[in-house]
C-alpha positions, 0 to 999 in steps of 0.5 A: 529526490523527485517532485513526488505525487503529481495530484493533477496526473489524472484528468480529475485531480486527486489530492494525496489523502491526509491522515489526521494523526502528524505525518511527514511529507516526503516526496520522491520520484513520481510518488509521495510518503506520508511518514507517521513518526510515531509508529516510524511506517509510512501511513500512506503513499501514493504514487502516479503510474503512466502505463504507457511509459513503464520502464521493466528495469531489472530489480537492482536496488540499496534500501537506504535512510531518507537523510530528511527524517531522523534515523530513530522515526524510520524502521531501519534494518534492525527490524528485518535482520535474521527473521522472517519478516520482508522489507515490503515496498509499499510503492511497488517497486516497478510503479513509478519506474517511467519517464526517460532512463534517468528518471526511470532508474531514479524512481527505482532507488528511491523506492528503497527508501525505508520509509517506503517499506513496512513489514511483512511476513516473507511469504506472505510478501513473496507470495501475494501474487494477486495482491503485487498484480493489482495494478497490472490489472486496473491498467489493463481494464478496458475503460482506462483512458491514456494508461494512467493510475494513481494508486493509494496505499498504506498500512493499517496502523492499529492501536493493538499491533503487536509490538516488536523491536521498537515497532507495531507490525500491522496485520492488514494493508489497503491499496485504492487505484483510481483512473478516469474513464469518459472523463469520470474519476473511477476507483477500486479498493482492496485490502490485504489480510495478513493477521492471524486469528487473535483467539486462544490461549494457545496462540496467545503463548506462541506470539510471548514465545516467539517475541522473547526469542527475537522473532517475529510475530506470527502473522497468518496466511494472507488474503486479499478482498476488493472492499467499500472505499468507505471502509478504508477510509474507517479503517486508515483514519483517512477522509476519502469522501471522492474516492467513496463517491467514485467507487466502482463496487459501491455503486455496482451494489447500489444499481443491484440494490444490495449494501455495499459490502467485502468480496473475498478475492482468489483471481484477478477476474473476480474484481469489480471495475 
């Protein structure tokens, strides 16, 4: 295992955000999981990119156990096998893939570790282009300063998730990217919605239906919106008080002398940064 999430990376230090309820530290290869037992999902990860030094290792890898945290509190196998649900990589798996060769194909296995997965409807997971390219994006603004990224991310672990196999499956993730540029600490954040609309006997009865017959849930189309810090920072349970202050999207709305406020999103050119 590696020295996991470096929070000096960017020339503004950024510590890995802690989320009130009890969380396991678990540190890999150029990122970190906060594990929430409870609930057997990773309630944040973070991990530091180096764009410059990006490795595009073919996609190779074995989803495993971290042996440094009982089998019970991790959601293994079980929970995808023979439904529609993907094992999603909360580290993207190419993120952390940088350094020299060893370190790079070190990181690529590590992201297979079930900590970092949590799932996700298998279209919504194979589809979400907008959402798997959200970093390309930041690392290619023109304000970065040395390529670098640190990037934030998490389920939004909700008490009313509907159950399943012994698990909540979470209806929505968020993602924070944050860089420096002249020397400032900039961030943007963004969820993704992949929750049904909970109204109606109707799709009440489906949810009983499919549950009794072994199947996942049905979670919905996604959509993905570049929201407040603030506001993951309500909906994570996480305090965030230096990413909110150096929110590009607030402080555009500020400066426009509107609230700050979600903006659905359907193409990368539509984020604020």
């Amino acid at each position: 295992m590696g020295e996991g999430y470096d929070p000096g990376f960017l020339r503004a230090a950024l510590d890995l955000p802690c989320p009130a309820r009890p969380t396991v530290l678990l540190n890999y290869t150029h990122f970190s999981v906060r594990l929430q037992p409870s609930r057997r999902l990773a309630a944040v990860v973070g991990v530091n990119i180096n764009g410059s030094e990006l490795r595009p290792l073919e996609r190779s890898g074995t989803w495993h156990f971290d042996p440094r945290v009982p089998r019970e509190q991790q959601a293994g196998p079980e929970v995808y096998r023979s439904n529609r649900l993907d094992r999603g990589h909360l580290v993207r798996r190419l993120d952390p893939v940088w350094g020299d060769p060893e370190t790079a194909r070190r990181a690529n296995q590590d992201t297979f570790a079930f900590p970092n997965a949590a799932p996700q409807a298998a279209d919504f997971n194979q589809d979400k282009e907008l959402w798997r390219g959200l970093e390309d994006h930041v690392l290619n603004h023109a304000d970065l300063h040395d390529a670098r990224l640190s990037v934030f991310t998490g389920p939004v672990l909700a008490d009313d998730d509907l159950p399943y196999r012994g698990i909540r499956v979470p209806r929505q993730f968020w993602k924070i990217a944050a860089w420096t540029a002249d020397g400032a600490l900039a961030s943007a954040g963004f969820v993704l919605d992949q929750s049904p609309l909970l109204e109606g006997l109707e799709l009440e009865q489906a949810i009983r239906r499919r549950l009794a017959a072994g199947e996942p849930p049905p979670l919905g189309p996604f959509r993905t919106f570049q929201v407040p810090v603030t506001l993951i920072a309500g909906l994570a349970g996480l305090e965030l008080a230096v990413l909110a202050a150096a929110d590009r999207l607030a402080r555009e709305a500020l400066r426009a002398g509107r609230t700050p406020a979600a903006a659905r999103l359907k193409d990368a050119a539509q984020i604020r940064l």
